[in-house]
C-alpha positions in Angstrom: 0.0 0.0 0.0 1.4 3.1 -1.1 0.2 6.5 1.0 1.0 9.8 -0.1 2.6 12.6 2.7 0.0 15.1 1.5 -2.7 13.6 3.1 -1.9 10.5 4.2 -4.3 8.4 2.0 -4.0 5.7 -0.4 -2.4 6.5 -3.7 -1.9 3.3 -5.2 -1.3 -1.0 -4.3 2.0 -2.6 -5.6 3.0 -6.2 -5.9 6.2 -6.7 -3.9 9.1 -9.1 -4.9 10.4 -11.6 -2.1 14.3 -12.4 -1.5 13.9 -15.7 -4.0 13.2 -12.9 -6.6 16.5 -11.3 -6.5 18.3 -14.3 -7.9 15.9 -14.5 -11.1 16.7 -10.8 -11.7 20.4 -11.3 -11.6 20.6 -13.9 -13.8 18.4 -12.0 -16.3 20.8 -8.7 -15.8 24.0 -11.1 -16.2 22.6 -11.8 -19.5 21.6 -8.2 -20.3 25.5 -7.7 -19.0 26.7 -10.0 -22.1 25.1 -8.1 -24.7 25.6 -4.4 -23.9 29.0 -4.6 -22.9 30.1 -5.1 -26.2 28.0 -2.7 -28.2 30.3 0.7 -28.5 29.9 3.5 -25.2 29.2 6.3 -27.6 26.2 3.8 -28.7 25.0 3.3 -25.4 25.5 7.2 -24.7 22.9 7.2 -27.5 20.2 5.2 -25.2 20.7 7.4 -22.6 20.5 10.9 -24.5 16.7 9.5 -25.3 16.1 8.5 -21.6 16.9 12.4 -21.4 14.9 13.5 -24.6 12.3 11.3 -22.8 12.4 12.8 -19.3 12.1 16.2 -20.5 8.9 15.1 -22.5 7.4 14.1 -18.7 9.5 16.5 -16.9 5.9 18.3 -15.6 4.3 14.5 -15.0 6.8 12.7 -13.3 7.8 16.1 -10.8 4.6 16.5 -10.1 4.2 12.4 -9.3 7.3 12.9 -7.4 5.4 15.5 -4.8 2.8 13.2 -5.0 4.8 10.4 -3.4 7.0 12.0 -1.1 5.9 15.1 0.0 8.5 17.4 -1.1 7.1 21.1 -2.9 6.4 20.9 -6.8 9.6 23.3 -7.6 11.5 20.3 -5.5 10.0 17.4 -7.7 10.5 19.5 -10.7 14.5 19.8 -10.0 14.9 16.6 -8.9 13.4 15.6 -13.0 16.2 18.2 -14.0 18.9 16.8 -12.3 18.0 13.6 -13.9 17.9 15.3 -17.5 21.0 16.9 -16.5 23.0 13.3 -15.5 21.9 12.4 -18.6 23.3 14.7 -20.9 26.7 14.3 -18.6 26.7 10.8 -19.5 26.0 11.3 -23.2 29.5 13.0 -23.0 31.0 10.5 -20.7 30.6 8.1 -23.2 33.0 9.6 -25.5 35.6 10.4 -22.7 35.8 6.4 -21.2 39.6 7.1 -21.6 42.9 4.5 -20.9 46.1 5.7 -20.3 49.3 4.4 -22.7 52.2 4.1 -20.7 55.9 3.5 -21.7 57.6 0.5 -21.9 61.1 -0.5 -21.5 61.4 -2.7 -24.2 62.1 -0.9 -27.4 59.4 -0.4 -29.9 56.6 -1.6 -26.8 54.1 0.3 -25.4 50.8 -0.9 -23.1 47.8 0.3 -23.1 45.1 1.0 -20.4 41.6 -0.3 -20.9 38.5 0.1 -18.5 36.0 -2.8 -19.3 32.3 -2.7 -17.7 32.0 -3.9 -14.5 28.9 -6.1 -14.3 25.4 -5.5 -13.1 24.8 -3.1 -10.9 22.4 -2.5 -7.7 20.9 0.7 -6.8 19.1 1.5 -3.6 17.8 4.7 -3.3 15.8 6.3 -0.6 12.1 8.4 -0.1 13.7 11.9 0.2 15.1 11.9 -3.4 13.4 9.0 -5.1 14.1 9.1 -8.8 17.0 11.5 -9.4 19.7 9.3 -7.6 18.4 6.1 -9.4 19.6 8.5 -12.8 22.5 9.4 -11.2 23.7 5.8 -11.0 21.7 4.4 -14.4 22.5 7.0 -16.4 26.5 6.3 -15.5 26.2 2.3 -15.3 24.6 2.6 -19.0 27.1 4.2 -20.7 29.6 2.3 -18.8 28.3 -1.2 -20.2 26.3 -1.7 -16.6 22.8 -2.9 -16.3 21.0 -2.0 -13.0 18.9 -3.3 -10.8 17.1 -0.6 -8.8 15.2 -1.3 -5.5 13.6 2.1 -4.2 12.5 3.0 -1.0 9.1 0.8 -0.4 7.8 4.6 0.4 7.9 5.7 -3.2 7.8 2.9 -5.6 5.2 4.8 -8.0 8.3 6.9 -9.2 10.3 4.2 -10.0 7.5 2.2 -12.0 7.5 5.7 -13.8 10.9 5.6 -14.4 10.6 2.4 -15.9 8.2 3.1 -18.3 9.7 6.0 -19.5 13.2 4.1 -20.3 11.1 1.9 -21.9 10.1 4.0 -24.1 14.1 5.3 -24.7 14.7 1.9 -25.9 11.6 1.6 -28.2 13.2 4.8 -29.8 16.5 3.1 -29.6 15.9 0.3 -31.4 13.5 1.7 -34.0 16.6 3.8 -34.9 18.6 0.3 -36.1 20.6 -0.4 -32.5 19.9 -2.8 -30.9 19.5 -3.7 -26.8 19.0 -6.6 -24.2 15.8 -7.2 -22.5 16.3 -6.2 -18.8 18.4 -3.3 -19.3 17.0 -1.7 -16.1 15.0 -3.6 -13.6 12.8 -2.6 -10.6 13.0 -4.3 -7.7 10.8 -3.3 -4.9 10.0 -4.6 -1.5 11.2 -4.4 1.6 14.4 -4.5 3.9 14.6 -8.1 3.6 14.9 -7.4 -0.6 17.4 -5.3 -0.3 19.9 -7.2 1.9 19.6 -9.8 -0.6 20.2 -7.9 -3.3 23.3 -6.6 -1.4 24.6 -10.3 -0.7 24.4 -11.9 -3.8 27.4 -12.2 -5.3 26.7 -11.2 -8.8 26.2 -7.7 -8.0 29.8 -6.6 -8.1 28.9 -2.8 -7.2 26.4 -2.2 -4.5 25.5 1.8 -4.7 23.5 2.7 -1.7 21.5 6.0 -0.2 20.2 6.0 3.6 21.6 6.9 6.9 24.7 5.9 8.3 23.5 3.2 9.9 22.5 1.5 7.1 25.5 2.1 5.3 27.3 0.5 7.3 25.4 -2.5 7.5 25.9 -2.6 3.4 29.6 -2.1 3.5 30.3 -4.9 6.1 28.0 -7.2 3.9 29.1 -6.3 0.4 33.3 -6.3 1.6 32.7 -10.0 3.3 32.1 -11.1 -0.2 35.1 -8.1 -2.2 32.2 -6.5 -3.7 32.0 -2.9 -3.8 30.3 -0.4 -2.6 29.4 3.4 -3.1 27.7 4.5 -0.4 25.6 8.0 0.0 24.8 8.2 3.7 23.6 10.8 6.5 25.2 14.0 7.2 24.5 16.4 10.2 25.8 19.5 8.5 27.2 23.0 10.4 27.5 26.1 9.3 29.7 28.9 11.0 28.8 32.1 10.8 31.4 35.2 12.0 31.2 38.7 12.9 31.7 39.6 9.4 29.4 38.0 7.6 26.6 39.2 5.4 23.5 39.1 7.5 20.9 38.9 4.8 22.8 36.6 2.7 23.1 34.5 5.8 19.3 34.2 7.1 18.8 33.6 2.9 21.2 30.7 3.2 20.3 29.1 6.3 16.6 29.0 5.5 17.5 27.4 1.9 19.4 24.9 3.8 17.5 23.9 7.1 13.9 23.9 5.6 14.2 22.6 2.0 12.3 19.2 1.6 11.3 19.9 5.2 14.7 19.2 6.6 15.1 15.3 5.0 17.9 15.6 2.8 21.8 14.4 3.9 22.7 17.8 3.1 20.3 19.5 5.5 21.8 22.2 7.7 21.4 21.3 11.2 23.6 23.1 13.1 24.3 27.1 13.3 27.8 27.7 15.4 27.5 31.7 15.6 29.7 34.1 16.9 28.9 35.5 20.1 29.0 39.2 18.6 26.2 39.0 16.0 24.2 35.5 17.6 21.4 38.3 19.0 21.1 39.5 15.9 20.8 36.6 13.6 18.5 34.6 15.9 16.0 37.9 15.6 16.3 37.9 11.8 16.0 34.4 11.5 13.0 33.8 14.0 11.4 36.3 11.8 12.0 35.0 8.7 11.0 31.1 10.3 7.9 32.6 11.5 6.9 33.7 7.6 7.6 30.6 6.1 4.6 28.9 3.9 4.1 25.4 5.3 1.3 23.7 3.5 0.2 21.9 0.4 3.0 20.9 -1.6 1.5 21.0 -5.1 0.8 24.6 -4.7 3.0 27.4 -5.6 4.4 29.3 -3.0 4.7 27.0 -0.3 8.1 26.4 0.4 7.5 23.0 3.1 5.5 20.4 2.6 4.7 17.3 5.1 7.4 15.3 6.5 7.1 11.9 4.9 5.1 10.2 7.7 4.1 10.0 11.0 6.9 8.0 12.5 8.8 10.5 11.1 6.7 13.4 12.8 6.8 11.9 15.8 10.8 11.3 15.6 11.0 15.0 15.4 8.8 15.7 18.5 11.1 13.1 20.3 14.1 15.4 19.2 12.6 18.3 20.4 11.9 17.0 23.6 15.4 15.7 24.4 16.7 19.0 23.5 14.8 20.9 26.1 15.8 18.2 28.6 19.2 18.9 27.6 19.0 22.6 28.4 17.9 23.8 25.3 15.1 26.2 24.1 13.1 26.1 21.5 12.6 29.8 20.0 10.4 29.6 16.9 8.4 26.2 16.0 8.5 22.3 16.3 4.0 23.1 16.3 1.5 21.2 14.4 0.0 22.7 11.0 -3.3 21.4 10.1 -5.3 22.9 7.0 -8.0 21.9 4.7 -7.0 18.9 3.0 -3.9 18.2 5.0 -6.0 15.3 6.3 -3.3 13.1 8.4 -0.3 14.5 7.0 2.9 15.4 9.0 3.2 19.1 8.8 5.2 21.2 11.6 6.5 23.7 11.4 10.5 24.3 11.3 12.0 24.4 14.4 14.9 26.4 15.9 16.6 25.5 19.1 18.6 27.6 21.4 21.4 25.0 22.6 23.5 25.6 26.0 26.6 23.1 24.4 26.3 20.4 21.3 24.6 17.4 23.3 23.8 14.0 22.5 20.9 14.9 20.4 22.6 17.7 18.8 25.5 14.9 17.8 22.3 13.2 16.5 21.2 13.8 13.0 16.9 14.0 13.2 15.5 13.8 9.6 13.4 16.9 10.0 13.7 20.6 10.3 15.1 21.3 13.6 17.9 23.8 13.7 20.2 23.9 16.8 22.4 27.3 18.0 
């Protein structure tokens, strides 16, 4: 059952693959692997330049699907489409640039040659907060490097990725209407549950395991994929600072902090979650800012001019209320929200509104990185 963050109702039912699946889908991308290894990169820079023609065609569509599914503001899902347009047309160029080095030999009239072969199939496991454009970011690169991919989104946003599938299905109608040709299971969708992903991680022909999700998780996925000398790229938490000194631009600042602590309602690794001000301007950059907190648009995310939507659930809500609370038994004070938002249509979604927290010295929970819009001074 898939529920959308606006509201918290039922968008949509999907089937679910089990653990047993994940070996049926490796064998099929192994043999995918075969075939597009050996047709030319700057031909398989030519699939991927119509995933991006394609993309651009359901740039509106698939953004606004994307707020749909996990909350974040329309001009959000739009971008996140544009980045994956954008990954696109840097692969198309990759493709052309897969360089080798020669190097010198010592034996006269002998030279060697560098060559970078594909690596094999690759899995991708993405997460809610940014559910198609980092799937892109590691397709769109795979492709052109000879690489199918198997992709296992979050099981919170699984519409976007059955999206994303259809529409590079359609890239590879257009690709092999134009004379080229290219193996069935190019791309395949995985979705499910932990359980799925740990066994996509173990198997052992996935040589390249590229993960997104907290730390935690990562390192859970390093251990497993490095028992068995697989790889692993790993995109994980962060619990981002920012200093700010005496001589800093004031407006520039508030602008920059707000950008960074509320966008997609504080879920993103990149976040800002921490303010470290200097003692000589921390009056009057807490003033400004609880101003400029107090005016921020918190509501529907399909409408223009709202700049947070909901968090993506309730466990999430009420992981940010649990935050909150240990930072005031810690000795902090919360100057400007952390308060419900209700409004018509906001049914059970979890709206609240950013939070700023007045901190005595960087506690436990400050260490602690909260997937929500809380601020800590």
């Amino acid at each position: 059952t898939v529920r959308t963050p606006i509201d918290a109702s039922v968008i949509g039912k999907v089937s679910t693959h089990t653990p047993k699946d994940v070996g049926t889908m490796v064998k099929s991308a192994q043999k995918a692997f075969v075939a597009w290894r050996d047709v030319p990169a700057p031909v398989r820079g030519e699939l991927v330049r119509l995933l991006g023609e394609e993309l651009r065609q359901d740039k509106e569509a698939l953004g606004r699907l994307v707020t749909l599914e996990s909350g974040k503001i329309v001009t959000e899902g739009l971008g996140e489409v544009q980045e994956m347009i954008d990954i696109c047309d840097f692969a198309v160029g990759l493709s052309r640039q897969l360089y080798g080095l020669t190097i010198q030999s010592e034996r006269p009239g002998h030279h060697m040659r560098e060559v970078w072969h594909p690596l094999g199939s690759v899995g991708v496991i993405t997460a809610f907060n940014f559910p198609v454009a980092v799937w892109a970011w590691n397709a769109a690169l795979a492709l052109v490097c000879g690489d199918p991919v198997i992709w296992k989104p979050s099981e919170k946003t699984p519409l976007t990725a059955m999206a994303c599938e259809k529409i590079f299905a359609r890239a590879v109608k257009r690709f092999k209407a134009a004379g080229h040709d290219a193996p069935a299971q190019l791309v395949q969708i995985l979705i499910g549950r932990a359980d799925v992903g740990q066994a996509l991680v173990d198997h052992p022909g996935i040589p390249l395991i590229s993960a997104t999700g907290s730390t935690r998780m990562g390192r859970a996925v390093g251990e497993r994929v490095a028992k068995r000398l697989g790889r692993s790229l790993l995109e994980l938490g962060g619990n981002n600072a920012m200093i700010v000194t005496p001589t800093a631009d004031l407006d520039m600042t508030v602008r920059a902090i707000l950008f960074g602590a509320v966008g997609t309602a504080g879920q993103r690794c990149t976040s800002l979650r921490r303010l470290i001000v200097h003692k000589k301007i921390k009056a009057k950059l807490l003033a400004a800012l609880k101003k400029a907190y107090g005016s921020i648009p918190v509501g529907y995310p399909l409408k223009l001019g709202t700049l947070v939507g909901p968090l993506i659930d309730g466990a999430a809500k009420a992981a940010m209320k649990s935050a909150l609370k240990a930072a005031v038994k810690s000795g902090g004070k919360i100057l400007v929200g952390g308060k419900d938002v209700a409004f018509e249509g906001s049914g059970q979604g979890a709206y609240v509104r950013p939070a700023i927290v007045e901190m005595k010295k960087q506690s436990d929970i400050v260490r602690h990185e909260t997937f929500a819009p809380i601020l800590y001074v």
